[in-house]
N, C-alpha and C positions, 0 to 999 in steps of 0.2 A: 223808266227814268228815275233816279234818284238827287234829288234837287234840295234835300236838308235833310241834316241830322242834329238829333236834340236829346240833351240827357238833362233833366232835371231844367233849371233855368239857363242853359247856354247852347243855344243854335248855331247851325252852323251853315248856310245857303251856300249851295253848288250853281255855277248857271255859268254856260257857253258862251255869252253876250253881256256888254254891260246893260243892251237895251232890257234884255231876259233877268240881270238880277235888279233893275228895277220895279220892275213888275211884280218879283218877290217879296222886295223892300214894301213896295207899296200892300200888298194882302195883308203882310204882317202890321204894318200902319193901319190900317182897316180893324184889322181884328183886334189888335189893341184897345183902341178906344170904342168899340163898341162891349167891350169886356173892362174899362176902365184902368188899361194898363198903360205903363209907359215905357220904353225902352231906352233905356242908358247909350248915348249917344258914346259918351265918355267912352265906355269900355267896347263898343264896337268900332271894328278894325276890316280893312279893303285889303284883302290878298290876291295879286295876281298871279296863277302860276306861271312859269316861264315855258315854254315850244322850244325845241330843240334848234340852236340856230335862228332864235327869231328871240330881240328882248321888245318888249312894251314899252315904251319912252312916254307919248302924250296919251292921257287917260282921261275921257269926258268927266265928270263931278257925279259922283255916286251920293246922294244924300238919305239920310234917316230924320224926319220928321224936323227937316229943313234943315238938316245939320251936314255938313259935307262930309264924311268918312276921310278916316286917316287912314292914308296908306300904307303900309309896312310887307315887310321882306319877309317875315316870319310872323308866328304867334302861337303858346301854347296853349292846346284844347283836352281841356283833361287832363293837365301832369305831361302833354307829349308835346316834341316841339315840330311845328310844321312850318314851312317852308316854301317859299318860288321855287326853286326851283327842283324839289320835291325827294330832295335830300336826306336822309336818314343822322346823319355824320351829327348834327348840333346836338340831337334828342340821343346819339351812345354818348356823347362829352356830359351830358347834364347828368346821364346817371354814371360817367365814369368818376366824374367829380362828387357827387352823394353819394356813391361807394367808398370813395376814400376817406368822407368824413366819418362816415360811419363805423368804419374798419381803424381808425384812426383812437376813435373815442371808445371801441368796444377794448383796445389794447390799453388804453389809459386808464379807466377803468376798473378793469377787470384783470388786471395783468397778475394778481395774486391767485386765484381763482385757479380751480384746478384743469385740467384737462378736458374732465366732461361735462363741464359750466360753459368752457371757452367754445368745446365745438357746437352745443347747443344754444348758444347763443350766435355765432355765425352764422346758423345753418336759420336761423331765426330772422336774423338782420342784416345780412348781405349776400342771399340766393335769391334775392327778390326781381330784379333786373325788372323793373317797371316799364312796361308795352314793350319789351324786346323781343316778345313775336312779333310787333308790326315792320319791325326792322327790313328793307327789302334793299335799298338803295345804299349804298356807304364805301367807303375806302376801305383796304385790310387792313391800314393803319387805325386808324379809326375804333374798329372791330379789336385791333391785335392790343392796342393800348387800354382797352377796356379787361382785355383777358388777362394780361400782365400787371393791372391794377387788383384782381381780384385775388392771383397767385401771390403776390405781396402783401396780401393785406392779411391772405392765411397765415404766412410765415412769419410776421411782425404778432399776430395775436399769438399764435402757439411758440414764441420764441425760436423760430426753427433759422437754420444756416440761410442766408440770403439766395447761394447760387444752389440749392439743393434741390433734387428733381422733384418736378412738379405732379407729373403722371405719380411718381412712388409715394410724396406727403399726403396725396387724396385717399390713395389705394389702404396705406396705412389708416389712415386714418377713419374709413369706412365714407370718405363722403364724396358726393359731387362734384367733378370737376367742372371746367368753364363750359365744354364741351357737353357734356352730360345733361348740366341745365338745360343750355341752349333746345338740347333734342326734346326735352320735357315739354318745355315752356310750349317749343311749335308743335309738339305732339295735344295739349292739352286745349292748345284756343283752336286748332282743326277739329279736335272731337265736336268741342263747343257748337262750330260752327255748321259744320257740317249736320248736325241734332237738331240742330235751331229750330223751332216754327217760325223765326222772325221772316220776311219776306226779302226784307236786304240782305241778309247775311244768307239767303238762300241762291240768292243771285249770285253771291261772292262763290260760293261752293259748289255749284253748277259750271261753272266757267276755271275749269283747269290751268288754261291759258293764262288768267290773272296772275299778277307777278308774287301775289301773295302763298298763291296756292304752290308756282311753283317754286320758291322759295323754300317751305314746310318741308316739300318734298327732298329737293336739294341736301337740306341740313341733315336729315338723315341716310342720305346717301354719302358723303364726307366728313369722316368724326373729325379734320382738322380745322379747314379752310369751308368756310362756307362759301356761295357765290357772289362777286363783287360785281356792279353794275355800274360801278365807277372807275375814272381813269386810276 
């Protein structure tokens, strides 16, 4: 069972029951104050996910050291945004939108700059595509408007024709397409994982079945269309 996960000061409690994550609520109230800590009520937040055909309407009172939790739809942990109903689609908008700013300002910029300043700095500040391995759930709209944000943003920085092909400006250009990434990105966090000593992420790679794993696999089975798991 994996029941939390924690990077630095931000937790994050998993539990099947509200009775089961008060029970969590409560250890971590225990250990707190016998370590002299306190936890920010303020910045904790009640996610429930949603079951397929079934939404959660009345919710008993979840509290933290007599404070009720606020409930919310989403919240991001780490730079990623998550979700009820356990959607990928908000977390590609967040980085489709800090793609554009990015690609936006490296053109304004730098727009003097020659060729091989423009593509080394692209290939610097907008190949990043932040957790788009965890990517598993999304629309191909979603997906396709993130990829046509990134083809745009090549061709606004290098001055290139707006409808000029996409596959040929990379190919010329020696660099990564949208597609390319994508296989990297899910090639490099499987090495990761799969390597791991951690005992979670040993879980995760163990289990083929998981939607992550077969995801990994997917992307590089299709250089176009990856697989959507949405209507």
């Amino acid at each position: 069972m994996i029941n939390n996960l924690s990077y630095a000061d931000d937790m994050v409690l998993l539990s099947p029951s509200i009775s089961a994550l008060r029970k969590l609520l409560k250890i971590c109230e225990t250990f707190a104050a016998s370590h002299g800590l306190v936890y920010n009520v303020k910045k904790s937040e009640l996610l429930i996910f949603k079951s397929k055909g079934n939404t959660v309407v009345d919710v008993p009172p979840v509290t933290l050291n007599g404070v009720a939790l606020k409930r919310v739809t989403e919240f991001k942990y780490l730079g990623h945004i998550v979700t009820d109903d356990m959607s990928d689609v908000r977390d590609i908008e967040r980085e489709r939108r800090a793609l554009a700013v990015r690609c936006n300002t490296l053109a304004r910029r730098f727009a003097r700059c020659n060729r091989e300043v423009k593509l080394t700095l692209f290939k610097a500040y907008c190949q990043t595509f932040y957790t788009c391995s965890l990517w598993v759930t999304y629309t191909h709209r979603a997906y396709s408007d993130l990829r046509v944000q990134y083809n745009n943003g090549f061709r606004v920085l290098m001055g290139l024709p707006r409808w000029c092909s996409a596959s040929q400006m990379f190919a010329e250009a020696h660099t990564d397409d949208f597609y390319a990434i994508m296989r990297k990105r899910a090639a490099s966090v499987m090495s990761r994982v799969r390597g791991s000593s951690n005992s979670i992420l040993n879980t995760l790679a163990a289990k083929w079945e998981n939607p992550f794993m077969k995801h990994w696999v997917y992307i590089h089975m299709n250089t176009q269309w990856p697989r959507s798991y949405m209507n």
